[in-house]
SENUSE-384085 format. One line per 2 residues: their letters; for each residue x, y, z of N, C-alpha, C. Coordinates in steps of 0.2 Angstrom, whole numbers, plus 5000, padded with zeros to 4 digits. Layout:
SENUSE-384085
a	X:Y:Z:X:Y:Z:X:Y:Z; ...
This chain:
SENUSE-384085
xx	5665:5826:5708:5667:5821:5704:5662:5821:5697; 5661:5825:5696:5654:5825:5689:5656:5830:5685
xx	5658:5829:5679:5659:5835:5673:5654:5839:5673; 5656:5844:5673:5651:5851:5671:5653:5853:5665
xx	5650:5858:5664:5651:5864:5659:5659:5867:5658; 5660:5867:5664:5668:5870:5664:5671:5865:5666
xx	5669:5858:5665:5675:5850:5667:5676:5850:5660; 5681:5845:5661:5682:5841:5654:5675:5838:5649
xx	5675:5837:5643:5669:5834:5642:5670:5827:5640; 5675:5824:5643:5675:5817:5644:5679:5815:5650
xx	5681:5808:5652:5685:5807:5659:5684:5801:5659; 5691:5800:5662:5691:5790:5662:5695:5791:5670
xx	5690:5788:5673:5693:5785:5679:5697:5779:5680; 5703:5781:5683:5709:5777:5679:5709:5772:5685
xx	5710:5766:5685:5709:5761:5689:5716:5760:5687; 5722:5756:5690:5727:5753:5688:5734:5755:5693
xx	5737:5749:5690:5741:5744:5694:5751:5750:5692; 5748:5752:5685:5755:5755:5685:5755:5762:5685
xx	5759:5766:5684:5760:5770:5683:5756:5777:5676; 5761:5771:5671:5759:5773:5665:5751:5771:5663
xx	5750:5774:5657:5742:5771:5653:5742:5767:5651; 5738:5762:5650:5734:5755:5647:5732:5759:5641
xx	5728:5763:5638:5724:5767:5633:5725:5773:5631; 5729:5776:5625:5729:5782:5626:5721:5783:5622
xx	5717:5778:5619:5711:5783:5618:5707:5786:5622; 5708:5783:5630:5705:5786:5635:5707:5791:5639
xx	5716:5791:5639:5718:5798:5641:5720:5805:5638; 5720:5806:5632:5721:5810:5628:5714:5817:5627
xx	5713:5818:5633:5705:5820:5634:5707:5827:5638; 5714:5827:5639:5717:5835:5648:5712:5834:5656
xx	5710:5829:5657:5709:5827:5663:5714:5825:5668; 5713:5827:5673:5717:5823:5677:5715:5817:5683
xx	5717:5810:5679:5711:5803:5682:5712:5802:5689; 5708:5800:5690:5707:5799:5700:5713:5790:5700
xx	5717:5790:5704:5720:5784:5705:5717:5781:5709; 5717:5775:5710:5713:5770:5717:5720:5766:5718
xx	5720:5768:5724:5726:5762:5728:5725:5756:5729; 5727:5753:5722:5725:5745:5722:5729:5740:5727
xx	5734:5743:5730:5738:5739:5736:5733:5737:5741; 5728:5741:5741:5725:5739:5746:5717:5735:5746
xx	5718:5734:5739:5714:5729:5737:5713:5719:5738; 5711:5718:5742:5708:5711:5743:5704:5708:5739
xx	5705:5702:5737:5702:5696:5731:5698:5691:5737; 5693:5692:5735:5691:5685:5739:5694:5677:5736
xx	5693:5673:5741:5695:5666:5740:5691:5662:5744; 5686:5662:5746:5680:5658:5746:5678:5654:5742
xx	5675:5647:5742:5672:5645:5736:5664:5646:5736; 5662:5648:5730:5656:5649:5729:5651:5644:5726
xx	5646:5646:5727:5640:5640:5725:5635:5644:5720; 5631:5641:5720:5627:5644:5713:5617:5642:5716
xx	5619:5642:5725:5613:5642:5730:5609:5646:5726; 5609:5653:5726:5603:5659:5726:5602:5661:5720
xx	5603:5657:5712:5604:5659:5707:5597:5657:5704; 5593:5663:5701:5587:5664:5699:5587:5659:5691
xx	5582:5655:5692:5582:5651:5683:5575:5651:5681; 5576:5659:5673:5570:5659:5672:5567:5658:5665
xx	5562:5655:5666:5558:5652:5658:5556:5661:5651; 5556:5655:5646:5553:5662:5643:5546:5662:5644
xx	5547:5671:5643:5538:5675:5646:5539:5680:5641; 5533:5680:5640:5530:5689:5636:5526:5692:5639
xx	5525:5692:5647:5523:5697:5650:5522:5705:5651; 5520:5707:5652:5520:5714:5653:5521:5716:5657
xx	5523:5726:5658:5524:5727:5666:5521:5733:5666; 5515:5734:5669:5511:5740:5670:5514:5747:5673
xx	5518:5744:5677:5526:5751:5679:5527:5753:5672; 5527:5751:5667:5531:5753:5659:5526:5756:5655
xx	5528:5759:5650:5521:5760:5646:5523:5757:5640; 5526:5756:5637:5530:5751:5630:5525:5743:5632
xx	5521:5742:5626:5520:5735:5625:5523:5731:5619; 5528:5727:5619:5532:5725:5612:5530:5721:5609
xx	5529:5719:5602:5525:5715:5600:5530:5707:5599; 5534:5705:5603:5542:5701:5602:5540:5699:5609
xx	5542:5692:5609:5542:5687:5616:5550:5688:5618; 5553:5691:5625:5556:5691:5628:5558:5684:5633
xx	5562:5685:5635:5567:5678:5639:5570:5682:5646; 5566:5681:5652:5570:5686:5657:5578:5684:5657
xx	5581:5690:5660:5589:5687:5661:5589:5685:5667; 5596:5681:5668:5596:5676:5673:5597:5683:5678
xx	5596:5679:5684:5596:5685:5691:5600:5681:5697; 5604:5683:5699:5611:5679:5704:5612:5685:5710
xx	5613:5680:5715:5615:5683:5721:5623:5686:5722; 5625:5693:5723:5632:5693:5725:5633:5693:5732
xx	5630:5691:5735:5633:5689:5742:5632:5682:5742; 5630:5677:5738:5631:5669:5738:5635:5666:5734
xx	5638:5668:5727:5642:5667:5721:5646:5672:5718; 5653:5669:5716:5657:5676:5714:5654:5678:5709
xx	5651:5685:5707:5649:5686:5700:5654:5685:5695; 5659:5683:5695:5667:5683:5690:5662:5678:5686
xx	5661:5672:5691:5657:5669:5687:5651:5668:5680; 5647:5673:5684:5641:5671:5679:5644:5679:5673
xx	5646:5685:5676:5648:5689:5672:5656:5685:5667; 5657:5680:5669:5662:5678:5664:5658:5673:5658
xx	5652:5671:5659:5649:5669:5653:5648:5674:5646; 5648:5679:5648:5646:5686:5642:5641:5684:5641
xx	5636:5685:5647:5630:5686:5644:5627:5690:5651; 5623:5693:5647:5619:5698:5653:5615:5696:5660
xx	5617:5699:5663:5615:5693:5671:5614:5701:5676; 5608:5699:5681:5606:5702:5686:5609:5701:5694
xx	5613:5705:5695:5617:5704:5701:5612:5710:5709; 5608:5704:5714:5605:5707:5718:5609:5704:5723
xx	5610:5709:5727:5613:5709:5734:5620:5712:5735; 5622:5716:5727:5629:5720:5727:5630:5725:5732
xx	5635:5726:5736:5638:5733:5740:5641:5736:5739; 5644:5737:5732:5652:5740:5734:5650:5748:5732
xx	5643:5749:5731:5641:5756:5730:5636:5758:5734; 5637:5754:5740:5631:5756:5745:5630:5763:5748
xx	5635:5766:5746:5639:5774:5748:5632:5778:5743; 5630:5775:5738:5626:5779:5734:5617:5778:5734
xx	5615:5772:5737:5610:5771:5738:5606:5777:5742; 5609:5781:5745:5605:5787:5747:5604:5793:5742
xx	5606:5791:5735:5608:5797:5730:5599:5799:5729; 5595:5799:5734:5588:5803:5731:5588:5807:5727
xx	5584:5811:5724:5585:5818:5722:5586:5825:5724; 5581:5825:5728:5585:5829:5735:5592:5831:5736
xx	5595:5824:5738:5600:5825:5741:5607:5827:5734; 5603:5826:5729:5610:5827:5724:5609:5835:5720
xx	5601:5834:5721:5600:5842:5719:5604:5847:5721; 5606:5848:5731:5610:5851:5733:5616:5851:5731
xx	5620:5845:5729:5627:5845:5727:5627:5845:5722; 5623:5843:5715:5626:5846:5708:5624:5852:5706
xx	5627:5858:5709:5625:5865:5707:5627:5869:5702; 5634:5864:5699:5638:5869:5692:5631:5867:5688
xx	5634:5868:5680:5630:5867:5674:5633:5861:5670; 5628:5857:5670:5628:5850:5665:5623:5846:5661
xx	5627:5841:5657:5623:5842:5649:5615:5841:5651; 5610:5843:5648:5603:5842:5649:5600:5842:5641
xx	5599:5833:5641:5596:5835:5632:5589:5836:5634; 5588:5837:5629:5579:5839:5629:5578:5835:5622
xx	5571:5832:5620:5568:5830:5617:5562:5831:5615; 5559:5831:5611:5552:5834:5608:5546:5828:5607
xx	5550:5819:5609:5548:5814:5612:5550:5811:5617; 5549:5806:5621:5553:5802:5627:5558:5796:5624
xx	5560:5799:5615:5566:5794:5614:5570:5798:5615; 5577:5795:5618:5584:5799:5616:5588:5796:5612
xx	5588:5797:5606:5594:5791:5601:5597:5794:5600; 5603:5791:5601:5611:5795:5603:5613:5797:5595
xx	5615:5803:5596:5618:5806:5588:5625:5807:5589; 5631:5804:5586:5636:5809:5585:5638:5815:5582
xx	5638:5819:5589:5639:5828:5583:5645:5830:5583; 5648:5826:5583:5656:5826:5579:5658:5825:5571
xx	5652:5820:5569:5650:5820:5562:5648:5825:5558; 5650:5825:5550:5649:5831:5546:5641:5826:5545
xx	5638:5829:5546:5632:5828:5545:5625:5830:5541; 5628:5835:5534:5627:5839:5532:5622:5835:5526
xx	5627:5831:5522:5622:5829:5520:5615:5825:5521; 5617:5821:5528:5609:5820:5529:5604:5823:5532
xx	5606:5829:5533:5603:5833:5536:5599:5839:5529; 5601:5838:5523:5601:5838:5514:5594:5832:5515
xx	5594:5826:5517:5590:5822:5514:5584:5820:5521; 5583:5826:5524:5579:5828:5530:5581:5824:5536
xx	5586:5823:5538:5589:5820:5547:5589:5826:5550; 5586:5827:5556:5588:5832:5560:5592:5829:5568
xx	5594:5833:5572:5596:5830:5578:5590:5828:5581; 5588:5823:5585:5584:5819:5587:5583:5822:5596
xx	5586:5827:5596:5585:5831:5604:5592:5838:5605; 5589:5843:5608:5595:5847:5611:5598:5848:5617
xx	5604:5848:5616:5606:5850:5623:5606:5854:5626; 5606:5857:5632:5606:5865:5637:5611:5860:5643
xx	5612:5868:5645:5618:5867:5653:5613:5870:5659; 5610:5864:5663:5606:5866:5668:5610:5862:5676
xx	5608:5867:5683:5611:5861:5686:5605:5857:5690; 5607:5852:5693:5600:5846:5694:5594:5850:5697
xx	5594:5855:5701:5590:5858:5704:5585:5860:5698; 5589:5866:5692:5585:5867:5688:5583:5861:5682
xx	5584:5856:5682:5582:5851:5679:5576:5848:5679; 5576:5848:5688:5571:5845:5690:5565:5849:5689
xx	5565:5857:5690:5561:5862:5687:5558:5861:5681; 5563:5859:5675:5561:5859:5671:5557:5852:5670
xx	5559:5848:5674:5557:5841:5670:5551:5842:5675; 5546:5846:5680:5539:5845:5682:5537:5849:5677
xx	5539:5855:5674:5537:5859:5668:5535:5857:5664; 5538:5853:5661:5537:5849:5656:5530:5843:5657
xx	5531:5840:5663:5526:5835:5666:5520:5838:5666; 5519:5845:5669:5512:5848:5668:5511:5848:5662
xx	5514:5851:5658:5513:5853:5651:5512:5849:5647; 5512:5840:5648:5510:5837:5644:5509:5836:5638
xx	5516:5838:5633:5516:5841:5625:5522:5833:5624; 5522:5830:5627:5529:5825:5622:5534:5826:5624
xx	5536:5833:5627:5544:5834:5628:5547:5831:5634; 5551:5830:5636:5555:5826:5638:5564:5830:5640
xx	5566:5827:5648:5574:5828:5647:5575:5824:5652; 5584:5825:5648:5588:5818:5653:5592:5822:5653
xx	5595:5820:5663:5599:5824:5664:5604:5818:5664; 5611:5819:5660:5617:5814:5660:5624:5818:5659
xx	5628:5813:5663:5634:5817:5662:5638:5812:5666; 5646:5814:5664:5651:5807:5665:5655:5810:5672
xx	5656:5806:5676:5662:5808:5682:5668:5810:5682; 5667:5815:5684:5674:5818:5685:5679:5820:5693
xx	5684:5820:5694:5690:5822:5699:5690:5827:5701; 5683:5831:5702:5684:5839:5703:5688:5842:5711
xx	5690:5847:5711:5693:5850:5714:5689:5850:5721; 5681:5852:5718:5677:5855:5725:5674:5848:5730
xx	5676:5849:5732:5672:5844:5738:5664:5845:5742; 5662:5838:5738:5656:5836:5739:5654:5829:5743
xx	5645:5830:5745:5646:5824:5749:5646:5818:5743; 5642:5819:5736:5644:5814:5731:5650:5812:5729
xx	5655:5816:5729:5662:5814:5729:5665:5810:5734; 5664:5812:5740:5665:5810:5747:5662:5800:5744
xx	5656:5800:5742:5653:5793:5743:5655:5791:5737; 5658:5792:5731:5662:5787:5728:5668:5787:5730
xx	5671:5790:5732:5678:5789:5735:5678:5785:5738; 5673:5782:5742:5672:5777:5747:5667:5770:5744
xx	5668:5771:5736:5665:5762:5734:5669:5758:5736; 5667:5752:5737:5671:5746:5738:5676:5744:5732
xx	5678:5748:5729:5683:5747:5722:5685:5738:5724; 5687:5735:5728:5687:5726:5727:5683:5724:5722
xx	5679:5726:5724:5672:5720:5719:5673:5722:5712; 5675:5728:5712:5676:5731:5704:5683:5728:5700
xx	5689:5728:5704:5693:5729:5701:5695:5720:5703; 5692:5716:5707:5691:5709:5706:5688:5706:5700
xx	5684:5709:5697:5681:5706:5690:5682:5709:5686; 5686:5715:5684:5691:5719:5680:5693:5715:5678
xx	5701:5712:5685:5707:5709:5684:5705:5701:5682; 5700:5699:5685:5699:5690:5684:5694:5689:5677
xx	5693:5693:5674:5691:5694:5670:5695:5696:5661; 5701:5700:5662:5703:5702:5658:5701:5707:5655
xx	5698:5713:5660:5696:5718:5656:5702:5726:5658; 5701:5730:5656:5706:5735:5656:5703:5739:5663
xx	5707:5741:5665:5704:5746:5671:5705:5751:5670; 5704:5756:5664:5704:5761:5662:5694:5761:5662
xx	5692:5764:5664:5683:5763:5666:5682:5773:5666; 5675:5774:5662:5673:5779:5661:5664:5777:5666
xx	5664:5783:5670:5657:5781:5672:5650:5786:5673; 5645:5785:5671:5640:5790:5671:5634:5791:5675
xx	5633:5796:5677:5628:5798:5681:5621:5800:5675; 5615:5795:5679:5610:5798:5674:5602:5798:5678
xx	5599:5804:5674:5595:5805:5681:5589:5807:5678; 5583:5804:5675:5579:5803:5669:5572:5805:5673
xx	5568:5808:5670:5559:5810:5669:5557:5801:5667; 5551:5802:5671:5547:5797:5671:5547:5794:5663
xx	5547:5789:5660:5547:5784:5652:5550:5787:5648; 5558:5789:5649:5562:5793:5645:5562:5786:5643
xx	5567:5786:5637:5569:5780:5631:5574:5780:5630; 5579:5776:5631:5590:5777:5625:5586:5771:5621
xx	5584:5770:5613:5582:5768:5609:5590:5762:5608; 5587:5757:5605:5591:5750:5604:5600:5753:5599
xx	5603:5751:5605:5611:5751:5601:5614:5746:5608; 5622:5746:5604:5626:5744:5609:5632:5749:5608
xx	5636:5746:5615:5642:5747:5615:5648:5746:5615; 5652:5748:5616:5662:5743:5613:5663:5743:5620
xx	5661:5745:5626:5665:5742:5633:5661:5737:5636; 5662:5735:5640:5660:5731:5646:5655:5736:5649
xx	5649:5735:5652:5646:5741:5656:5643:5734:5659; 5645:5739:5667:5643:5736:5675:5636:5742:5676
xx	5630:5741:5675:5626:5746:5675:5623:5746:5683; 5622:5752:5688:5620:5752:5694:5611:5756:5694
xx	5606:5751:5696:5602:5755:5697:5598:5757:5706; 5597:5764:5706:5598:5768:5713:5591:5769:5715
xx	5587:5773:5709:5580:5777:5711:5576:5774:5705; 5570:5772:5709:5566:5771:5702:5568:5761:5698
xx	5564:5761:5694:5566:5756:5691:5568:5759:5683; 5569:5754:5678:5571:5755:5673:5569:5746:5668
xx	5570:5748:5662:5568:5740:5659:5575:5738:5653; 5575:5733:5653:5582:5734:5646:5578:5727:5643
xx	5577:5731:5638:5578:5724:5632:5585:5722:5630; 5587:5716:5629:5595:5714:5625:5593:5710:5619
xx	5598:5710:5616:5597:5707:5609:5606:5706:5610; 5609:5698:5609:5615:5698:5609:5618:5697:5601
xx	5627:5696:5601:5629:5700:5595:5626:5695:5588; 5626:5692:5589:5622:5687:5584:5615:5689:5581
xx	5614:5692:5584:5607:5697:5581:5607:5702:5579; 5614:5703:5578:5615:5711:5572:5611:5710:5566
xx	5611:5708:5562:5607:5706:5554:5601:5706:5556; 5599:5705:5562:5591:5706:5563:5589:5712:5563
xx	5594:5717:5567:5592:5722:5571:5593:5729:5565; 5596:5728:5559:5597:5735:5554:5601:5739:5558
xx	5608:5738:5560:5612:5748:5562:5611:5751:5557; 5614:5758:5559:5614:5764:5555:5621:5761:5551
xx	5624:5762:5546:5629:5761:5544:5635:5767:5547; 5642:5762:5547:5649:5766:5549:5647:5775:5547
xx	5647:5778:5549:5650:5788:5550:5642:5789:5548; 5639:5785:5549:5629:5791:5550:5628:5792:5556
xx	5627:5796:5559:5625:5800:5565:5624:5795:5570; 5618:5792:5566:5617:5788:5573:5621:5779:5572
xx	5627:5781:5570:5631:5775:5570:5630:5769:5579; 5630:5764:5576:5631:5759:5583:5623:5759:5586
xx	5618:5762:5581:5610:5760:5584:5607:5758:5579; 5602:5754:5582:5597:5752:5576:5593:5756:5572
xx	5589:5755:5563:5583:5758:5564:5578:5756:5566; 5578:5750:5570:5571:5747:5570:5568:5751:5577
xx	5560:5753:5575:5558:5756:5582:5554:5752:5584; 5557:5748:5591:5556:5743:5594:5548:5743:5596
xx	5545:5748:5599:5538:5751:5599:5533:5748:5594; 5535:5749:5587:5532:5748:5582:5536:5747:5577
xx	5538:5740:5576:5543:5737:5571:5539:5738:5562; 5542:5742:5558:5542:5741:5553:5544:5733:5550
xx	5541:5728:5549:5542:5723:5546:5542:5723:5538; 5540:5727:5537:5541:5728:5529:5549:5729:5526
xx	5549:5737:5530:5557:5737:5529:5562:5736:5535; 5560:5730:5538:5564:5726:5542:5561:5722:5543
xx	5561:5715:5538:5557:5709:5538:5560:5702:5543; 5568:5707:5543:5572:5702:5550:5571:5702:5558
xx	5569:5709:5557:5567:5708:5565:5560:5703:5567; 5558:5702:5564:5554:5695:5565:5555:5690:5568
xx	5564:5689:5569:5565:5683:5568:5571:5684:5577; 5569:5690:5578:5573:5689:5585:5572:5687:5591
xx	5578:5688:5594:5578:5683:5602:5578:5687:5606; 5575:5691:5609:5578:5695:5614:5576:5693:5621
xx	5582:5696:5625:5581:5697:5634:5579:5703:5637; 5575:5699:5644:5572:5707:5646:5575:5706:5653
xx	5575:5710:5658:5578:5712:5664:5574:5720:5665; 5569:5718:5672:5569:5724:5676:5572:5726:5682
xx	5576:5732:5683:5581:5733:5688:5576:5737:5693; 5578:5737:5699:5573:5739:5704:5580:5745:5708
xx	5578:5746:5713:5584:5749:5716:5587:5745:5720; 5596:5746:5720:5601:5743:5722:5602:5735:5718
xx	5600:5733:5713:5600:5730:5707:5607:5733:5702; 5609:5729:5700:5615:5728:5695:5613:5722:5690
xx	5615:5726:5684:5615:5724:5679:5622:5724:5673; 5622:5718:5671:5629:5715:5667:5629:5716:5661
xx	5628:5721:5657:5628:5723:5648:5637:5719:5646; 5636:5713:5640:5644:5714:5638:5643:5719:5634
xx	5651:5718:5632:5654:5722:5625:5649:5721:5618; 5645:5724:5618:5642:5723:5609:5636:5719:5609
xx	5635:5720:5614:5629:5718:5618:5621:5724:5616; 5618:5723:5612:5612:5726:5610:5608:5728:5616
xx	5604:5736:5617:5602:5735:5623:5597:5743:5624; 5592:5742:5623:5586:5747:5623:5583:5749:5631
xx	5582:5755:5633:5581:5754:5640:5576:5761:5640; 5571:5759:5645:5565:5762:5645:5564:5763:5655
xx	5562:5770:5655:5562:5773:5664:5553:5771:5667; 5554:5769:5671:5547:5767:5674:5542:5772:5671
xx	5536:5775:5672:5534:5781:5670:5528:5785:5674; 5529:5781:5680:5528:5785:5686:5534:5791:5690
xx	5539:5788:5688:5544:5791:5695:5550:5794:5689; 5554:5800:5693:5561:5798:5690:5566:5792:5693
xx	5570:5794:5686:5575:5787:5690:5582:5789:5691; 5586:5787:5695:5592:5789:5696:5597:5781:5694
xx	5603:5783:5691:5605:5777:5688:5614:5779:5687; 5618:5773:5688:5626:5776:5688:5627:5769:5684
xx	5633:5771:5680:5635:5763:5676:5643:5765:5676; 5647:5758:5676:5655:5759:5675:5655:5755:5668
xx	5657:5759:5662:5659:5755:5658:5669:5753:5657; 5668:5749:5656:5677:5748:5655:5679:5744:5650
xx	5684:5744:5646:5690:5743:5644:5689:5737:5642; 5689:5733:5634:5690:5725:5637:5694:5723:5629
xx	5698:5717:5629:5701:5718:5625:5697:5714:5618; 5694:5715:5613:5689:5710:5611:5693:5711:5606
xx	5696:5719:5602:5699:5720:5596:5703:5717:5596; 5709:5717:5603:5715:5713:5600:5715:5706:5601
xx	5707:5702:5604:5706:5696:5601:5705:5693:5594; 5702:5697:5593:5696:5697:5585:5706:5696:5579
xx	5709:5703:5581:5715:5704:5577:5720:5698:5576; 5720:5697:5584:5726:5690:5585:5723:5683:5582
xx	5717:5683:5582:5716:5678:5579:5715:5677:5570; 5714:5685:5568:5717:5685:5562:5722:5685:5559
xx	5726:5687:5562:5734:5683:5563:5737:5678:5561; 5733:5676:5566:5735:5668:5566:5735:5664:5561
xx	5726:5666:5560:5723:5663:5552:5728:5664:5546; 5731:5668:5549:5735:5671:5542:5742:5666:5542
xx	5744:5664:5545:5751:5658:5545:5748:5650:5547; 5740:5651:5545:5738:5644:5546:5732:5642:5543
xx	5733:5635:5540:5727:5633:5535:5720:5633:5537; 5719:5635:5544:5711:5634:5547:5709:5642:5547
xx	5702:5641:5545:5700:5650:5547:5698:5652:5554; 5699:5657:5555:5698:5660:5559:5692:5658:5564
xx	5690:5656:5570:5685:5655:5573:5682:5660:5577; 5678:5666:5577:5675:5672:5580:5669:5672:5584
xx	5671:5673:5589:5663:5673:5594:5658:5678:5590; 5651:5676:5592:5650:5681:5588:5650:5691:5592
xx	5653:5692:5596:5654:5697:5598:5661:5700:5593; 5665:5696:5593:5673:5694:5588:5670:5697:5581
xx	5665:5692:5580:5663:5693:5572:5659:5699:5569; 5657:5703:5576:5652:5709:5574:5657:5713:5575
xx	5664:5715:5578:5668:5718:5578:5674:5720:5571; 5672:5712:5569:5677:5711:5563:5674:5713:5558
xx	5666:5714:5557:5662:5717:5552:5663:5724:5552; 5662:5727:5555:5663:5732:5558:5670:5737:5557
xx	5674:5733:5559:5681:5735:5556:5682:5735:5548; 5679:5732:5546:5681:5732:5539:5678:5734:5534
xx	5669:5738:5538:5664:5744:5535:5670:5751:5535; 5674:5750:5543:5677:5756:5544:5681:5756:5540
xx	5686:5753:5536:5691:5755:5534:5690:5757:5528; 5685:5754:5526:5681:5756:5520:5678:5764:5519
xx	5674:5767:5525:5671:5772:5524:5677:5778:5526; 5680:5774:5532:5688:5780:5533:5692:5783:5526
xx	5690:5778:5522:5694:5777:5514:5691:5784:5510; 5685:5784:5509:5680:5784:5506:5676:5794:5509
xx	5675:5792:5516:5669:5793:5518:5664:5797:5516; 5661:5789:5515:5653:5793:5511:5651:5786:5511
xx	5647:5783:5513:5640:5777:5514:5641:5775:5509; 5639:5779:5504:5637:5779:5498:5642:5774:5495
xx	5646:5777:5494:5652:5771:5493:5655:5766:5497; 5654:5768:5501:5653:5761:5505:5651:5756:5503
xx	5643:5757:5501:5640:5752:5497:5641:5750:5489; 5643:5757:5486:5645:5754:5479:5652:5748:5482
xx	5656:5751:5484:5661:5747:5485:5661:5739:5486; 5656:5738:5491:5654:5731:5493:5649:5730:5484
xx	5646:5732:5483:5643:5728:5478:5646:5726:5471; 5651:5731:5471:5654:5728:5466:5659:5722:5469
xx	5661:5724:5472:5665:5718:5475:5661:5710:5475; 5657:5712:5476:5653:5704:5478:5649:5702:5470
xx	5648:5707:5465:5645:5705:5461:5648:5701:5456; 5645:5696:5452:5649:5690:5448:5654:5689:5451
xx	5656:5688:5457:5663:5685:5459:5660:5679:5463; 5655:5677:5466:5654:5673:5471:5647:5669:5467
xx	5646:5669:5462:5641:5663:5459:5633:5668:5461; 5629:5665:5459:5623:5665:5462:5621:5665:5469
């Protein structure tokens, strides 16, 4: 179930009630998706209480397991039980929540290293880095020119299988030079039969496709296997699904920043490389040329093993590996409808005297959309900006 070298290089694990697709942007990839027999899914009907639900103060604490010290006071995220409360609940506020005491992936809690070394034996992606950040590039992007005004890719990839990974990542560990690798790659429906295939075939898909359906999110779910060197880094971005993040080996840290705090945080602009990530380096915030980040709110969550963690859609979110151990980590990102909220309610506006009212997850989407049609027009930043400024100049007063 893990894309290789000779898998598809993307996969959506099709969860669903019909036949046909929900999305072609997630089937149009030549895979063939794994179906779950949703007939035989059970909802609970208990009523839940809100007994074992953690309520925490803000703290700027430190955590000695981490080597990152932030110069920014954090707010822990709330921490709830899923064997006392439905999570439908606290994950239906859209805000990031800590769910201990989840099963439905207890199939995986023995996913050591060891044990996965022997079954992931094809070849899969392996970045390497020249430091312990990994800030995700688009190389699908003509990237030429900023690579003209000195951007280079920020790590490379190689096709190793876990066993040779691990070689490499103690190699690296003796050698003590900065470098770094992460081993990641997305699930896939392979042919060959393994014990790792065997144990997701056997999640408790209920709990998943009950917060799916009670929720309103699509069940088209893409999901990733990730399997990090001691203090590796995914540098602050967010992303457009829902992610249910599972953590297995090892701990892990997330800082969150939610969508109200985009102006804080500086993205990369629509079609630059690193589009959907920030420049601020949380590490050592440039306050000069990001005088905003000053002014942020952020959440912190550390996930232990057998911990789950609730990223929404568009949910800002920096995550850093213990820096004693590796970590092993699996997350389901899925589907949710946020654009055809944001659009429907443009709509609306549009046959009616009142404006539009947009959550601010709505409102960072709606921004977003309208950089894109601009740069799709255009594509070139450049103009992107000339565009906006003449637009805005002498039209709106001082």
């Amino acid at each position: 179930m893990l894309i290789s070298r000779k898998g598809c290089d993307l996969f959506m694990l099709f969860l669903s009630l019909s036949v046909g697709c929900e999305s072609e942007s997630l089937m149009n990839y030549g895979c063939i998706p794994r179906l779950i027999d949703v007939t035989r899914v059970h909802f609970p009907t208990e009523n839940f209480t809100n007994a074992n639900v953690t309520k925490l103060n803000v703290a700027n604490v430190e955590h000695p397991e981490f080597f990152s010290v932030f110069p920014f006071p954090r707010t822990p995220v709330t921490v709830a039980d899923c064997l006392l409360d439905d999570p439908v609940k606290w994950i239906g506020l859209k805000k990031p929540v800590v769910l201990k005491g989840c099963q439905f992936f207890n199939q995986a809690l023995k996913w050591s290293l060891p044990y996965l070394s022997k079954e992931l034996t094809d070849e899969y992606g392996v970045s390497v880095s020249n430091s312990r950040k990994f800030l995700y590039y688009d190389s699908t992007v003509d990237y030429q020119n900023y690579e003209k005004a000195g951007w280079r890719p920020p790590y490379r990839i190689q096709y190793n299988s876990l066993e040779e990974f691990l070689e490499i990542a103690s190699e690296l560990s003796s050698m003590n030079n900065g470098t770094h690798a992460y081993f990641q790659t997305l699930l896939l429906n392979e042919d060959r039969n393994t014990s790792v295939k065997s144990d997701l075939n056997n999640f408790d898909y209920n709990w998943l496709l009950h917060v799916a359906f009670e929720l309103g999110w699509s069940t088209n779910v893409l999901n990733m296997l990730f399997v990090g060197m001691p203090n590796v880094v995914t540098p602050l971005h967010y992303d457009i699904m829902q992610n249910v993040f599972i953590q297995l080996q090892g701990k892990k840290r997330f800082i969150l920043f939610g969508p109200d705090q985009s102006t804080n945080l500086y993205p990369h602009p629509v079609g630059h490389p690193h589009d959907r990530q920030s420049q601020v380096d949380l590490d050592k915030p440039d306050y000069e040329r990001f005088p905003k980040f000053r002014n942020v709110e952020a959440l912190e969550a550390i996930l232990e093993p057998g911990d789950v963690l609730y990223v929404p859609t568009n949910w800002w979110h920096h995550v850093e590996s213990n820096k004693n151990n590796c970590t092993v980590s699996l997350n389901f990102w899925f589907e949710d409808d946020l654009s055809q909220r944001m659009f429907s309610k443009i709509e609306d506006s549009g046959s009616s005297k009142n404006p539009s009212i947009l959550t601010p997850a709505e409102d960072m989407a709606f921004k977003r959309h309208v950089e894109s049609i601009v740069y799709n027009m255009t594509k070139s930043t450049e103009k992107v900006r000339e565009i906006f400024e003449e637009i805005l100049s002498g039209r709106f007063g001082e």
